[in-house]
N, C-alpha and C positions, 0 to 999 in steps of 0.2 A: 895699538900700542897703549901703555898705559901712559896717562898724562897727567900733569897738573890741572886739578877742578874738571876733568874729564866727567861725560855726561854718567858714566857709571860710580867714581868716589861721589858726585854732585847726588845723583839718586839712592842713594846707599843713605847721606846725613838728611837729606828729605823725609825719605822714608823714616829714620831713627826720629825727626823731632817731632812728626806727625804721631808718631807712636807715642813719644814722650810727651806730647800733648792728649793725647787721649789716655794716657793714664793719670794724668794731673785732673783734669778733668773728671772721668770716672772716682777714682778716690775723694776728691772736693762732694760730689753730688753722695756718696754714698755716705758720706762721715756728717753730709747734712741731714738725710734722710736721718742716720740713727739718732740722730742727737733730737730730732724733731718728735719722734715716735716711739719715745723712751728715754725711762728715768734712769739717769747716768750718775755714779757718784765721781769725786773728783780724777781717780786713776783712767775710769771709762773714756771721760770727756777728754782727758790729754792726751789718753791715746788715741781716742779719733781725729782730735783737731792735729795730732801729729802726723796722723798719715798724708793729708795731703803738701804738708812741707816734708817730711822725707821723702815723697816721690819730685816736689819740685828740685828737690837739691843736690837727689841723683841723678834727673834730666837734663841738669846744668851741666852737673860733673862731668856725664857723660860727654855731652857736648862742648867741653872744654878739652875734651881728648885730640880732637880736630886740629892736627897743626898742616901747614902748607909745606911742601919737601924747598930745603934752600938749595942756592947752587947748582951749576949745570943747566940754567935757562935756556942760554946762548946754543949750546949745541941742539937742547930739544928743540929750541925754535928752525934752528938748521934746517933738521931734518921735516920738523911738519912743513917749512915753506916750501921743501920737495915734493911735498905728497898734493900740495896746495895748486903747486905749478901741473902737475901731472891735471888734476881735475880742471884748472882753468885754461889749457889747452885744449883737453877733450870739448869741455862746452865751447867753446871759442872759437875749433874745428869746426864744430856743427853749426854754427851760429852763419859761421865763413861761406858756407856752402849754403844753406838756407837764403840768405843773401844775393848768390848767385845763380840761385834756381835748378841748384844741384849740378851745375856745369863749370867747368876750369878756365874757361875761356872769363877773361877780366880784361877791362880799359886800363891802359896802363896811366892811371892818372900825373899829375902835374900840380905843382903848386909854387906859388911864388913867395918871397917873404915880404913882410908889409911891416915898413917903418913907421918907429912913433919916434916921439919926440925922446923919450930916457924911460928910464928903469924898464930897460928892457934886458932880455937875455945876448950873449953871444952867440951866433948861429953860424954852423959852416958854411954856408953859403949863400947866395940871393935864391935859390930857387932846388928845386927838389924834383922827385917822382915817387911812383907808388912801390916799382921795383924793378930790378936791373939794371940801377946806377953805378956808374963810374964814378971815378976822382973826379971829375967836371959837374955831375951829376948826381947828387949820392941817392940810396935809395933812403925810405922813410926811417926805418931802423937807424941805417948811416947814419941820418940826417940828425936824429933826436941824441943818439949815442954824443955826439959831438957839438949840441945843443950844451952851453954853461950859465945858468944852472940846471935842469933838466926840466925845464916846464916851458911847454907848448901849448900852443893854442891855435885851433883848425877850424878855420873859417870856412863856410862854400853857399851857394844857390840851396835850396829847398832841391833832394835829389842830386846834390850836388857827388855824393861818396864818401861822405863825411866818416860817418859806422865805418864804411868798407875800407878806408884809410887806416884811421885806426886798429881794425881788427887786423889790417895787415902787419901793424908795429907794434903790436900785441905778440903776435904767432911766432914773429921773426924774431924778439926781443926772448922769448921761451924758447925757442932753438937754438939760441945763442947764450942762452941766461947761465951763469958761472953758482954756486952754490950759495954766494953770500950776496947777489944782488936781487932785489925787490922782486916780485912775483904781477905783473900788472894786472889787476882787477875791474873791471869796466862794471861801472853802478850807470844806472839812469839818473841824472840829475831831476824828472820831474817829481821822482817818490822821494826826494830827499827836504824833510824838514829843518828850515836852516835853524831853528832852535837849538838842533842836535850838535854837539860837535862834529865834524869830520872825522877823526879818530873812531868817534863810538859808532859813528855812520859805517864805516867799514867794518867795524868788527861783528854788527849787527847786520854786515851783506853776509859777512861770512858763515856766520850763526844759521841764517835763512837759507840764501842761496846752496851753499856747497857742502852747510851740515856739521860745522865744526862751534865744540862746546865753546861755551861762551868762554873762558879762562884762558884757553888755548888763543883763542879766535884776537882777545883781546891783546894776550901776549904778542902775536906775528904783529900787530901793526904796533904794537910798543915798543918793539924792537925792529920798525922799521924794515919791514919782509914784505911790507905789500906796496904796489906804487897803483894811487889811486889814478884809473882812466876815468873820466868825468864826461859822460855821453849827453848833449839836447841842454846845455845853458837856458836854448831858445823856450825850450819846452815847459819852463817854469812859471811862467807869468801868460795870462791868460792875453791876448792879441787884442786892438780896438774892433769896434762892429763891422769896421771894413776890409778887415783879416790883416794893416800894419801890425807893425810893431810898436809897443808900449815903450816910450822913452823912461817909462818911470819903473816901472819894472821891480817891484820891491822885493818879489824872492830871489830874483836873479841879483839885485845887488847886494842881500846878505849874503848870498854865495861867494860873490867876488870879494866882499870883506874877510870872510872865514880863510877864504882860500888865499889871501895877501896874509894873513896870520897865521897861515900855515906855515911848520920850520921844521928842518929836519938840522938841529945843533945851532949852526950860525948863520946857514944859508937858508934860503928861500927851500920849501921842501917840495921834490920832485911832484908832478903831475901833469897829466895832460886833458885837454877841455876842447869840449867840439859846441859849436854854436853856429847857428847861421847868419850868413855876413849879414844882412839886414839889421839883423834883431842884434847883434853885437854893435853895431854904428851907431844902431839909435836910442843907445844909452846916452842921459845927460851928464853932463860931468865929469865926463872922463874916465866912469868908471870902467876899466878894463881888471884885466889879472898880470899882476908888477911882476915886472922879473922874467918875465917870459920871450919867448920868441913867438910871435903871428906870422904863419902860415893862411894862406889864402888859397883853395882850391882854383883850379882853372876849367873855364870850360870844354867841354871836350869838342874836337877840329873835327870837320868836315871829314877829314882823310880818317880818321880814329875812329867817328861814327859808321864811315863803311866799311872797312878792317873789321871792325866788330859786330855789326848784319851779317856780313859775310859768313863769318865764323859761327853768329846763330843759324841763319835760316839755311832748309834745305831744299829751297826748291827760289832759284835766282831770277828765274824768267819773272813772275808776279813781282817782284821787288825794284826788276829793272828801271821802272819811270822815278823809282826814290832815286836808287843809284845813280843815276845820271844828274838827276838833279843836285844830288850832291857834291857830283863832280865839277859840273857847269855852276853852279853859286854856291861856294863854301863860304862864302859870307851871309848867304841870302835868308829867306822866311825859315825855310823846313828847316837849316844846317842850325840855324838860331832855338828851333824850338825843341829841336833833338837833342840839346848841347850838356845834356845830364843824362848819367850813367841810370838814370832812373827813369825816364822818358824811353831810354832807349832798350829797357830792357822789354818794359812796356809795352812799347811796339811790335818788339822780337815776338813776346806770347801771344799779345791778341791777334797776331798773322800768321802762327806757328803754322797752323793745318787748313784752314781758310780765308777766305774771304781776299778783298782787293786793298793790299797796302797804298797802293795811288789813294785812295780817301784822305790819306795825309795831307796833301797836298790843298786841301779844301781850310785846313785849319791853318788863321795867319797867325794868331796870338798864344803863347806855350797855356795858359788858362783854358782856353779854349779844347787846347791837344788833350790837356790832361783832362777834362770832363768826358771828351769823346773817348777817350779810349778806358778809361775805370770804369765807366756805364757798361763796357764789354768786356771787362777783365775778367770776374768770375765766371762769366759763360763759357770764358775759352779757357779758362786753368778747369773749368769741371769736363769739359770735351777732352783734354791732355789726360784727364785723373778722374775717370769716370769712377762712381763708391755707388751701389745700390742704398736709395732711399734721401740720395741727394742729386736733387734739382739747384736750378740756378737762382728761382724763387726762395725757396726755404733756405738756402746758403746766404743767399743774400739780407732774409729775413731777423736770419738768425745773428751775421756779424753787425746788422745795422743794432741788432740790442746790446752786443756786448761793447761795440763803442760805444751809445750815448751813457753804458755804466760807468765807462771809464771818462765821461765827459761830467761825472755827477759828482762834486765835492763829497767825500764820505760824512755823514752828520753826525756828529757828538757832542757831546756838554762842552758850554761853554766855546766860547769863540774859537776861529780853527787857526791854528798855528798857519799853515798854510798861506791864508789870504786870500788875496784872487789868484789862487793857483789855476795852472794851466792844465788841459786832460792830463788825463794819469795813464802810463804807457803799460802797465804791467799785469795781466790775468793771471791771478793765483787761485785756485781751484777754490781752496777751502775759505776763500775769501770773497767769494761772489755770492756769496748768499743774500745780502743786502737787494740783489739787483732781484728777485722775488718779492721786494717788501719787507720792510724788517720785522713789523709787527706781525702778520702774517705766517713769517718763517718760524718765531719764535715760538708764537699760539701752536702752530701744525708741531713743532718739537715738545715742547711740554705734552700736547695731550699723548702723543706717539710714545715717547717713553714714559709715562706714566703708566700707559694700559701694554708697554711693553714687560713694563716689571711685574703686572701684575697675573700675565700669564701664565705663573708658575700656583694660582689659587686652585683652580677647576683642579691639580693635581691632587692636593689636600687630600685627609679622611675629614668622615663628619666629625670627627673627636679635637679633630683641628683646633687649638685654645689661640691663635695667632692671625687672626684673618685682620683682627686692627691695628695689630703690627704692622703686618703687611701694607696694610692699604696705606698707613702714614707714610711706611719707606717708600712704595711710591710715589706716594703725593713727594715728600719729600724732592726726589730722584726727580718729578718735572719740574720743579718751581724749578730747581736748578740748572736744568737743561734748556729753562726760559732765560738766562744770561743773555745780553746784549754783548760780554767777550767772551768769546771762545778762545781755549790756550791752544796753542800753535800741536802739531799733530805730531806726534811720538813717531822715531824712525829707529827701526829694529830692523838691524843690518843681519840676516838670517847666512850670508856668505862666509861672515868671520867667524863662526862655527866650524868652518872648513879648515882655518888658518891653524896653525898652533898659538900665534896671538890669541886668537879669538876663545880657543878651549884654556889657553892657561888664564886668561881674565875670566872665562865663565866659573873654572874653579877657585880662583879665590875671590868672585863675586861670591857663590854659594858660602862661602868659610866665612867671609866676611858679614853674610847677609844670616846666615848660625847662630854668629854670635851675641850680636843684636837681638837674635830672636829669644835664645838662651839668657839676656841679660835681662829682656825686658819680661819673661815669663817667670825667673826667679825672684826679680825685684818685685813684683805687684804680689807672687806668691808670699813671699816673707815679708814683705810691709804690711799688706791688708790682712795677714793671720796677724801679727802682735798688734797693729791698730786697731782689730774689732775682739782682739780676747780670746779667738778662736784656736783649736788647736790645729796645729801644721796639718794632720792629718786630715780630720774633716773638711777644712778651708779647699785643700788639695782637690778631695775628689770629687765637691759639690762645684769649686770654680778654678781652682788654680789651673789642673791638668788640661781640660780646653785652651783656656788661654796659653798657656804655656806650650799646647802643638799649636795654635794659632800664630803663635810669635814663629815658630820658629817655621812652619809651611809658608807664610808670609813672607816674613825676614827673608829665609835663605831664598825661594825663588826668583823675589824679587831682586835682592843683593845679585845672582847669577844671572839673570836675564839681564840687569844694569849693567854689570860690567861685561859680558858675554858681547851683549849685540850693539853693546854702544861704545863709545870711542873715537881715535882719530879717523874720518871720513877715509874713503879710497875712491869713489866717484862720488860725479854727480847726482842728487839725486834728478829721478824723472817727476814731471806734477802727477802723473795717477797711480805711480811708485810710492808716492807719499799718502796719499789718499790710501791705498792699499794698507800701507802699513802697518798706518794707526790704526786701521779698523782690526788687524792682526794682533796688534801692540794688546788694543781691548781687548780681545775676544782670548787673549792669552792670560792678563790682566783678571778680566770674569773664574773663568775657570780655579786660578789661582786663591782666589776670594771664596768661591763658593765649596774649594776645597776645605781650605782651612775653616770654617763656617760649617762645615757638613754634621758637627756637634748639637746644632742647634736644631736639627732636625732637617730633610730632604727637601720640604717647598722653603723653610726658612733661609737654609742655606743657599738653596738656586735664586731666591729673590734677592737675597744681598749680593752674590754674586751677578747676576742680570743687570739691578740697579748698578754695581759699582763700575761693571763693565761698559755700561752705555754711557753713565755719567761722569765718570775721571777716567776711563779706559780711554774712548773714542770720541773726545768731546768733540773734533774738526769733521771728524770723518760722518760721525752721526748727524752734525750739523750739516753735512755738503748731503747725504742721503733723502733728509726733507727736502732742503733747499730744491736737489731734481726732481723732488715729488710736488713743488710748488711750482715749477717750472715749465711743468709737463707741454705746455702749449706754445709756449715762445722761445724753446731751446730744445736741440735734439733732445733725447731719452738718454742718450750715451757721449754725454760734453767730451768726458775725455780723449774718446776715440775721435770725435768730429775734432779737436782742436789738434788732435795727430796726424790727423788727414792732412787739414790743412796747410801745418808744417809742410807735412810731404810735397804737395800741393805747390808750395812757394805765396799764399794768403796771410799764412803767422809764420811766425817763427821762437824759435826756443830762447828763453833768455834766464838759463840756471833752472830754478825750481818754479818758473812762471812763464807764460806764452804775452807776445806781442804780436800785434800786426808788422808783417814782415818792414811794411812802408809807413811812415808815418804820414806820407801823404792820402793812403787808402783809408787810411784808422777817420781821417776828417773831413774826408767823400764821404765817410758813408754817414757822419755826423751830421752832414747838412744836406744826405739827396736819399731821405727815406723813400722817396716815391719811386714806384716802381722804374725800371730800367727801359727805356726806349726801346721800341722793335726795330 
C-alpha cells in the first residue's frame, strides 16, 4: 500500500538529491577546470560561474516540491496496525512453540499479586493463572484487560515462565484485539539504550524487526497502535562476580525512570515488564514501575510437575522412582528443584530416549540440577534432531562462541551509552561480523572488493585508455567497503509484484523515477550548453544524450523497484531472508548501473556497475560473506542453516529478524563452562 515516507517515496527523494548532488558537484568542478585553463572574457566567466548556481537552485526547487499528504492519518494508521498485528502473531506463534519444544502441552501457571505500599495499579484480583480462568480466577488476558491503568509487571524465579506468561497475553490479547486497540510488541529490554526514548525505541523495533518504513513505523506508535511488552528488566545491568543482583543497577533504573514518564494523555501509558523477582527486590530506593500492578509467578506443585512428565515422556517405567518421589514429598528436595517450568522441561529432553531419570535424585541443590543437566542438554536435543556434519562437540563449540559475542560490550568511540551493560540477547546475522575481529573483517573486505571490482580488467583490449580509472574506482570501491558501519540490508519484497498493490506502485515508481530522470538529463543538458557557450547541439551528442539515458535507466528503475518492492510489510522477515535479499537488492542494483553506464564502454561500464553493486548495493550482505569467510574455523560454513536447525531443535529460537538462545539460562552456561562437557 502506498504510505506516508514509505520506503519507496523515501527512495525515490534519495535517489533525486543524490543526483542533484552530483550535478552541483560536476557543474562546480567543470566551470573550475574552464576558468583555470582558459582565457575567459567577462560574458565567458559568468556564464560559467553561473552554472553551478543554476544547477544548485534547481536542486533546491526541485526539492522544495516534496510536500507530505495531510489528513486521513488516523484511518491509515488503522489499517497498518492490522497488518502489524497479523505479523506479530505470526512471529509470536513461532516464538510460542519454540518455547515449548514444539509441543502443546503447557503448565498451567499461577501467579499472585504482590502489594506495595501506593501508586500502584487496580487489579482484579489477588491472584491469577496462565489460562482457563474463571470469574474466581481469571486468565492472564482477563487479568491485564481489567488491570486500571494497564501496566503490569511479572515477577518469577530464573525459568520461572516469565516469556511464556507473557507471550500467552500477547497471543490472547491478538485474538481478542478490536481494531482501534494497541498491537502488543515484545522488545528485549537488554538491546535497549536508555538514552533513547521509548517512543523511538519502538519505532526503530519496528523499522528492524518487522520491516516497516520509518514514517509509518513512527506514526503507529504516535498514535498509540503499539503496546510496548518489555521482556528481562533483569537482563540490563550486568550481575556481581557472584552471579547476585546489583542493587545499583543503573540501566535498569533509567529504564524504570523513562517508563514512570511514560503517558499515554493523562494516565500512566499502558505496558507490560518482566523481571526476575531477585533482581527486581534488590533495587535501592524503591525504584520500581508506579502505577502498575506486580504479579509474582508461583512455583510450580509437585502434582503440576507430574501432570506435566506425564504428558512428556513416553516410556513411565524409567520415570517411575521421580514419580513416586514426587508423590510421597511434594514438599521435598527434587519437587523443590523441579519447581520451574524450565528445569522441568530440561529434564523431560535430556531423558527423552535414554538414560536413567533416577540421577535426579542425586542432585539436592536447583544449581547443581541445572549444571548436570545443560552439560547433557545438547547431546540429547542432537540425538532428538540428528543434521549430518553436526556433532555434540562442534555444536557446543560453536554456541559457546556466539554467547561470549553476545557477552562482549560492542566497542565504539567514545564511552558506551550502555554502561555496565548486561549480555546482549539478540544474534543478527549481518551484525556478527565483529565477533571475527573487527580489524580483520574489514582488511579481508576492502582487499575482496577491491580486486572484486577489478575483475572486469583482463576483459579490456590492449587499446584500453582507462585501466587508471579503473584501478582508482576500485581502490576507491575498498577504502569504502573498509567502513567500520555498515547500513542495515535492503529488503526487496519480490511477492508484491504478484499483488495488484505491488504492480500499481511498480508502475508509478517507474513514472515517477522517468521523471526525475527526464528532469535531471534536461536540466544538466541546457545548463551546461548555455554555461560553457556550446551549442545545444554539439553539447548533446558529445555529453548530454548519455546522461540524459543515464538519468532516466537509473531514475526510472530505481523509482519502480522503490516503490514496486517496498512498502507496508506483510510478514516477518526471516534473518537469512534478509541476508538474501540485499545480496538481490545489489546484484539487481549492479546490473541497473552498469546498464545505464554501458556508454562508457563494456569493462567501464561493468566496473562501475560491480563497484556500485558490492559497495551501496549489498553493503550488509557483502559484509556477512567475508565475515564467513573469517569465520571458517570457529563457526559452521552455513551460520544460517545451523541457527535454523537449532530453532528447530528447541537450542535458539526466533525472535523477529534475530535468533536468541531459547533459554537465557543456556546462553550463560555456556558463558562460564567452555570446557569440554563431562562423559
Amino acid at each position: 500500500m502506498a504510505g506516508i515516507g514509505g520506503r519507496g517515496d523515501r527512495r525515490q527523494w534519495v535517489w533525486l538529491r543524490g543526483f542533484g548532488l552530483l550535478l552541483v558537484v560536476a557543474s562546480s568542478a567543470y566551470a573550475a577546470v574552464q576558468l583555470l585553463h582558459r582565457q575567459s572574457d567577462a560574458s565567458t566567466t559568468a556564464g560559467l560561474l553561473g552554472l553551478p548556481v543554476g544547477v544548485s537552485a534547481l536542486v533546491v526547487s526541485v526539492m522544495a516540491l516534496r510536500q507530505r499528504p495531510e489528513g486521513g492519518l488516523a484511518g491509515l494508521a488503522r489499517g497498518w496496525a492490522s497488518t502489524l498485528a497479523r505479523q506479530v502473531q505470526e512471529s509470536e506463534e513461532r516464538a510460542w512453540r519454540q518455547l515449548l519444544g514444539d509441543d502443546t502441552q503447557r503448565i498451567n501457571l499461577t501467579f499472585t499479586l504482590r502489594t506495595v505500599s501506593a501508586r500502584t495499579a487496580v487489579a482484579p484480583a489477588g491472584a491469577g493463572r496462565l489460562f482457563g480462568g474463571g470469574s474466581a480466577v481469571p486468565d492472564v488476558s482477563g487479568y491485564y484487560l481489567r488491570t486500571l491503568p494497564r501496566r503490569l509487571v511479572v515477577t518469577g524465579a530464573a525459568g520461572a515462565g516469565k516469556t511464556v506468561l507473557v507471550l500467552e497475553l500477547m497471543l490472547a490479547l491478538l485474538d481478542e484485539r478490536g481494531e482501534d486497540d494497541p498491537v502488543p510488541v515484545r522488545l528485549s529490554m537488554a538491546e535497549w539504550d536508555t538514552a533513547v526514548p521509548l517512543p523511538d525505541r519502538l519505532a526503530r523495533h519496528l523499522v528492524d524487526v518487522y520491516d516497516w518504513p520509518a514514517d509509518m513505523a513512527a506514526e503507529l506508535v504516535r498514535q498509540r497502535r503499539v503496546l510496548p511488552v518489555l521482556d528481562g528488566l533483569d537482563e540490563m545491568d550486568r550481575t556481581r562476580p557472584d552471579g547476585t543482583p546489583s542493587p545499583d543497577a543503573p540501566r535498569a533504573r533509567a529504564a524504570l525512570d523513562a517508563l514512570n514518564a511514560y503517558q499515554e494523555g493523562r494516565v500512566a501509558g499502558p505496558v507490560v515488564l518482566t523481571c526476575r523477582t531477585a533482581h527486581y527486590e534488590a533495587l535501592t530506593g524503591g525504584a520500581r514501575l508506579l502505577d502498575a500492578a506486580h504479579v509474582d509467578i508461583d512455583s510450580v506443585t509437585a502434582p503440576a510437575a507430574k501432570a506435566y512428565l506425564l504428558q512428556r515422556i513416553t516410556d513411565a517405567a524409567r520415570w517411575q522412582p521421580v514419580l513416586e518421589i514426587l508423590d510421597r514429598y511434594p514438599s521435598g528436595t527434587l519437587a523443590t528443584t523441579l519447581s520451574t517450568p524450565w528445569r522441568l522441561c530440561l529434564a523431560a529432553t535430556v531423558y527423552a530416549r535414554d538414560g536413567d531419570p533416577a540421577d535426579l535424585l542425586h542432585h539436592v541443590t536447583p544449581r547443581d540440577l541445572d549444571d548436570y543437566l545443560l552439560a547433557r542438554f545438547i547431546p540429547a536435543v542432537i540425538a532428538l534432531h540428528p543434521h549430518h556434519g553436526y556433532d555434540a562437540s562442534h555444536v557446543r563449540r560453536w554456541l559457546t562462541h556466539l554467547a561470549a559475542h553476545l557477552n562482549t560490550p560492542a566497542p565504539g568511540p567514545g564511552p558506551s551509552p550502555q554502561g555496565e551493560a548486561g549480555p546482549g540477547t539478540d544474534l543478527v546475522l549481518h551484525q556478527l561480523w565483529p565477533l571475527a575481529g573487527r580489524r580483520p573483517v574489514r582488511t579481508a573486505d576492502a582487499l575482496l572488493t577491491t580486486l572484486a571490482a577489478l575483475l572486469p580488467l583482463p576483459l579490456s583490449r590492449p587499446s584500453f585508455d582507462g585501466p587508471a580509472f579503473v584501478s582508482a574506482l576500485a581502490f576507491v570501491g575498498g577504502c569504502y567497503a573498509a567502513r567500520a558501519q555498515v547500513n542495515p540490508p535492503r529488503r526487496l519484497s519480490w511477492p508484491r509484484l504478484h499483488t495488484p498493490t505491488g504492480r500499481r506502485q511498480l508502475a508509478d515508481g517507474l513514472k515517477s523515477g522517468l521523471k526525475l530522470g527526464l528532469l535531471g538529463g534536461f536540466s544538466l543538458l541546457g545548463l551546461s550548453g548555455l554555461g560553457l557557450g556550446l551549442t545545444l547541439l554539439q553539447y548533446a551528442l558529445d555529453f548530454g544524450v548519455p546522461i540524459f539515458v543515464s538519468g532516466l535507466v537509473v531514475g526510472g528503475f530505481a523509482g519502480g523497484l522503490a516503490g514496486g518492492l517496498t512498502g507496508e510489510p506483510t510478514t516477518t522477515a526471516r534473518p537469512r531472508a534478509i541476508i538474501r535479499s540485499d545480496l538481490v537488492a545489489g546484484l539487481v542494483i549492479g546490473l541497473v548501473t552498469m546498464f545505464a553506464f554501458c556508454w562508457t564502454g563494456f569493462v567501464m561500464g561493468l566496473t562501475i556497475g560491480f563497484t556500485v553493486a558490492l559497495t551501496i548495493g549489498a553493503e550488509s550482505g557483502r559484509r556477512y560473506l567475508v565475515f564467513l569467510l573469517c569465520s571458517r574455523r570457529r563457526l559452521p560454513k552455513r551460520l544460517g542453516v545451523f541457527l535454523d536447525w537449532a530453532c528447530t531443535a528447541g537450542i535458539m529460537r526466533l525472535a523477529g529478524a534475530s535468533y536468541q538462545f531459547r533459554h537465557r539460562e543456556l546462553q550463560q552456561w555456556l558463558t562460564h563452562h567452555s570446557s569440554p562437557p563431562p562423559v
